[in-house]
C-alpha positions in Angstrom: -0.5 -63.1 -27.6 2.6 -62.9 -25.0 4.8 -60.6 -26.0 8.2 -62.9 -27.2 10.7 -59.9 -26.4 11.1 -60.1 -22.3 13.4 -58.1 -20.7 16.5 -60.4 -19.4 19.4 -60.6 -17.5 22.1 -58.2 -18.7 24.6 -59.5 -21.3 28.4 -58.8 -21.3 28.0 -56.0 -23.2 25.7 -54.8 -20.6 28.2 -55.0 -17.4 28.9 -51.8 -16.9 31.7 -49.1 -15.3 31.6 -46.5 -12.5 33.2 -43.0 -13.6 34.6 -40.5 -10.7 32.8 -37.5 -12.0 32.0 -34.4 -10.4 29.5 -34.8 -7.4 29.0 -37.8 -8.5 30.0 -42.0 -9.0 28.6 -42.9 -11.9 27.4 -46.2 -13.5 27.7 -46.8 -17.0 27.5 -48.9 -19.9 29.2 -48.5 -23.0 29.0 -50.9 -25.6 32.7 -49.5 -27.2 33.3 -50.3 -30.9 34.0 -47.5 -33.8 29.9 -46.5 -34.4 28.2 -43.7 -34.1 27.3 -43.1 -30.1 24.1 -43.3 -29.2 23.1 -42.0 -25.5 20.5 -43.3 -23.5 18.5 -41.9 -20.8 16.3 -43.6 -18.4 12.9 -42.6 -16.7 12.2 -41.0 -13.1 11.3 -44.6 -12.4 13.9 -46.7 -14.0 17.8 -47.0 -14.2 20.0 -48.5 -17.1 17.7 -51.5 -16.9 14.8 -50.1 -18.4 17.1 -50.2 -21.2 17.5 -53.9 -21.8 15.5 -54.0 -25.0 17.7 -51.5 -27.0 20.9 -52.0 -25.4 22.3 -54.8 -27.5 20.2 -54.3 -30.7 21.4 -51.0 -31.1 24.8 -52.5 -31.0 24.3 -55.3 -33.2 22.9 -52.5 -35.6 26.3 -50.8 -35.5 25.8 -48.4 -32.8 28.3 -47.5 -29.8 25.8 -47.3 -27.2 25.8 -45.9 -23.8 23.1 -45.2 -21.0 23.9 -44.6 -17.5 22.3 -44.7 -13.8 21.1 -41.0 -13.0 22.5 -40.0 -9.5 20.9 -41.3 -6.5 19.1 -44.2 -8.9 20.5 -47.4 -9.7 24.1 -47.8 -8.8 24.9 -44.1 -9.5 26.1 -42.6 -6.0 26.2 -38.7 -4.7 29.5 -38.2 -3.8 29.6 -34.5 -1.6 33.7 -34.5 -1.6 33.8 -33.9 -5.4 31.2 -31.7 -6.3 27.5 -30.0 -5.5 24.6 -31.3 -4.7 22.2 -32.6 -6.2 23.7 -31.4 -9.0 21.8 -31.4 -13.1 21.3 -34.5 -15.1 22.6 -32.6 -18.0 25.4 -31.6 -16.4 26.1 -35.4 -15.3 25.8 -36.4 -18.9 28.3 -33.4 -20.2 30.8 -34.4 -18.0 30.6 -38.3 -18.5 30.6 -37.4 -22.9 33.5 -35.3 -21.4 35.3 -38.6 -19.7 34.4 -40.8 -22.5 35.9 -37.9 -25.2 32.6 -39.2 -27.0 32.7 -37.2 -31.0 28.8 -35.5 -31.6 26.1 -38.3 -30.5 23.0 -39.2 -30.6 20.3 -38.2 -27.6 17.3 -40.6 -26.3 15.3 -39.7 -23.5 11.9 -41.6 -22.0 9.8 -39.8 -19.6 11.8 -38.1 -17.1 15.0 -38.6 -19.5 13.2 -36.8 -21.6 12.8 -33.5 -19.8 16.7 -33.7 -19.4 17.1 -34.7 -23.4 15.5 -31.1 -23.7 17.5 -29.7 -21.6 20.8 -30.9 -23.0 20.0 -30.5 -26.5 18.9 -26.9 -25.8 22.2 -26.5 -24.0 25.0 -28.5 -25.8 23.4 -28.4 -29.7 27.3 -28.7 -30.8 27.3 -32.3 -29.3 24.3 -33.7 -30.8 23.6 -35.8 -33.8 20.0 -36.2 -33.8 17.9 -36.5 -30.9 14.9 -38.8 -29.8 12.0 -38.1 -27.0 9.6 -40.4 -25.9 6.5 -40.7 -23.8 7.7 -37.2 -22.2 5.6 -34.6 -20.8 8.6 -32.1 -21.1 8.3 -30.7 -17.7 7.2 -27.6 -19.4 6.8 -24.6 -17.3 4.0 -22.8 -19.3 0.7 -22.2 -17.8 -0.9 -23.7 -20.9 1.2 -27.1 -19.7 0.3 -27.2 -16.6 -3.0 -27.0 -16.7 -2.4 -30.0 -19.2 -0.9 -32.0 -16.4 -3.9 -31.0 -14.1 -6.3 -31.8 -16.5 -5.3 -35.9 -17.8 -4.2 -36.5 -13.6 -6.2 -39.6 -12.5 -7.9 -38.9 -9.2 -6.6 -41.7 -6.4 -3.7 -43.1 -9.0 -1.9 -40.2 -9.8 0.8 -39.4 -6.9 0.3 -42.7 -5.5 3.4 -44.7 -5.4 1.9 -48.1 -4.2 -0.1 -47.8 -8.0 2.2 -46.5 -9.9 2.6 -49.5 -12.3 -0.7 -48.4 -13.4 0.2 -45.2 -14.9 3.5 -46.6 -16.1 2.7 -49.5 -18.2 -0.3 -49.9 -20.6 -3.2 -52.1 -19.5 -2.6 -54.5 -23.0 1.1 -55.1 -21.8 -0.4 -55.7 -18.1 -2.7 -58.8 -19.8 -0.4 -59.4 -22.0 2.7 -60.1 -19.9 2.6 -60.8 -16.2 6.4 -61.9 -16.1 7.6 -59.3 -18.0 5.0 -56.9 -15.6 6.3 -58.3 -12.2 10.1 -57.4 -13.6 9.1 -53.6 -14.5 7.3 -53.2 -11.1 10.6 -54.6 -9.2 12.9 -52.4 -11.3 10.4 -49.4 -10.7 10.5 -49.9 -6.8 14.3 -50.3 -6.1 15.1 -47.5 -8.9 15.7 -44.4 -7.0 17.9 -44.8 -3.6 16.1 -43.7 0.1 15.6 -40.1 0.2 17.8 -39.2 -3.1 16.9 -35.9 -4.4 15.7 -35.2 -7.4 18.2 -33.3 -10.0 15.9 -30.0 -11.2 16.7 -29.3 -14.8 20.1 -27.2 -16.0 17.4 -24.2 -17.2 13.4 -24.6 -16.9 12.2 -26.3 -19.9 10.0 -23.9 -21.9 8.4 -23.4 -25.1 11.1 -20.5 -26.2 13.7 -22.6 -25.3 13.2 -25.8 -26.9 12.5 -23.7 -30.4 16.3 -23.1 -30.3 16.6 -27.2 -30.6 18.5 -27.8 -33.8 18.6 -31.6 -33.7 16.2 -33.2 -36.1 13.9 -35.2 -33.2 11.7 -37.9 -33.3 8.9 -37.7 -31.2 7.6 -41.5 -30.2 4.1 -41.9 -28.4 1.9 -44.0 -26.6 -1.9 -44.2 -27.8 -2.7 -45.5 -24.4 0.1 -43.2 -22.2 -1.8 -41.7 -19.4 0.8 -39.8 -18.4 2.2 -38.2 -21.6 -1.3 -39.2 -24.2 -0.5 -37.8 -28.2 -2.2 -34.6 -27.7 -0.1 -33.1 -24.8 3.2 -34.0 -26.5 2.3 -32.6 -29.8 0.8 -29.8 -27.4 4.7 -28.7 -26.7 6.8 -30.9 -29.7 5.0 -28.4 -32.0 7.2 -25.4 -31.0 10.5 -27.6 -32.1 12.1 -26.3 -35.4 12.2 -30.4 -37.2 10.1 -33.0 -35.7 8.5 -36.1 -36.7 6.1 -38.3 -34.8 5.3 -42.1 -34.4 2.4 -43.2 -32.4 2.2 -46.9 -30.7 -1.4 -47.0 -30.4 -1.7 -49.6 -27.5 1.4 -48.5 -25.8 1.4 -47.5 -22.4 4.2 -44.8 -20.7 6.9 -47.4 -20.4 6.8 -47.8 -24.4 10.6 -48.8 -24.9 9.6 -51.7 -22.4 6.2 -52.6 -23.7 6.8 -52.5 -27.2 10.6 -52.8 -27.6 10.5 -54.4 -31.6 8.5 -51.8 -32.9 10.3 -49.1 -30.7 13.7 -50.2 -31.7 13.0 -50.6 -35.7 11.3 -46.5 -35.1 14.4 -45.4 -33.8 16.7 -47.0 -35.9 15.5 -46.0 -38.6 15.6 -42.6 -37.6 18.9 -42.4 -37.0 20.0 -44.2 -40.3 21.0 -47.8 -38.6 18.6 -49.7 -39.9 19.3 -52.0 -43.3 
């Protein structure tokens, strides 16, 4: 069966604004109105796109709802003149809640955005409402991590860009969806700019550190994630003080994509928006 939610072109609500922020010209969308803000952040191999699914049904569903281009991916630009280099995700997304005057919010984070979702809510628990991590390995520091990592990497696939669809998106959404397949793969490869550095985390994320989370979290998983399976995030999710978990059994790494219905009525009704 063909999946009938395909990722399309973005709406109005979707057009986006650049903020002058420090180190940085950032691209953003914010879907304004009086709602609760709800903050989205994208994987190491997406931008704001990878978001097309949620965007305007969180809106609908009452939400104010913002994600943004990570610098050097997307339209997001380093800018030297105004601040350091590379700079921290988490310290992009202070300063743009800063420029928005955004009240307390809520966090999502897929994959990569995950590891910085950490890292913020660990950092800035005043700002946060409740706080959402998906198909993440955490970037965990602990040796009982990393030999996680070492132990689920695919020999031949894993590290090898010209493949990486493979790891990213589930093999049932690969037979499922060609179109909506051939879209991810183009977002994946124009994502991050030539020779943009990646933004290392505000603190290492660590097992003591994420215990101090006081956001209630959902934890959302993939039963067919290769890169971040069940067992490895309840391997680190287990040392946060109030989580709950929802597994998409077919779903690959790119779950918000793959499975946007099912992800989208999860999260909502997590953070209280759903009828």
């Amino acid at each position: 069966m063909i999946n009938p939610a395909k990722p399309t072109a973005p709406t109005d609500a979707q057009a986006g604004n650049f903020a002058d922020l420090p180190g940085v010209r950032l691209w953003f969308v914010d879907t304004g109105g009086a709602g609760t803000p709800v903050v989205l952040l994208h994987a190491n191999t997406g931008t704001v796109e990878a978001w097309q699914h949620q965007i305007d049904v969180f809106a609908k569903a009452g939400l104010r709802v913002i994600a943004f281009d990570r610098r050097g991916w997307g339209k997001s630009t380093a800018d030297p003149l105004t601040g350091n280099q590379p700079g921290t995700v988490a310290e992009d997304l202070e300063a743009l809640a800063d420029y928005l005057n955004l009240p307390p919010f809520h966090l999502i984070g897929i994959a990569g955005g995950g590891f910085v979702a950490l890292d913020y809510a660990a950092w800035r628990p005043d700002r946060l409402r409740r706080l959402v991590v998906a198909a993440s390995n955490g970037q965990f520091k602990e040796p009982e991590m990393q030999a996680f990592y070492d132990r689920i990497a695919v020999p031949g696939l894993t590290g090898n860009p010209d493949l990486r669809a493979f790891l990213e998106v589930g093999v049932t959404y690969r037979a499922e969806d060609p179109e909506g397949l051939a879209r991810f793969v183009q977002m994946e490869h124009s994502a991050r700019q030539p020779a943009a550095p990646a933004q290392l985390m505000r603190t290492p994320n660590t097992y003591s550190k994420v215990s101090d989370i006081q956001a209630e979290t959902l934890i959302i998983m993939g039963g067919a994630d290769l890169l971040a399976p069940p067992p490895l995030m309840k391997c680190w999710a287990r040392h946060l003080r109030n989580a709950s978990f929802v597994n998409l059994p077919d779903a690959g790494h790119s779950l918000n994509w793959e499975r946007p219905h099912e992800f989208n009525q999860h999260v909502l009704r997590f953070l209280g928006a759903l009828d």
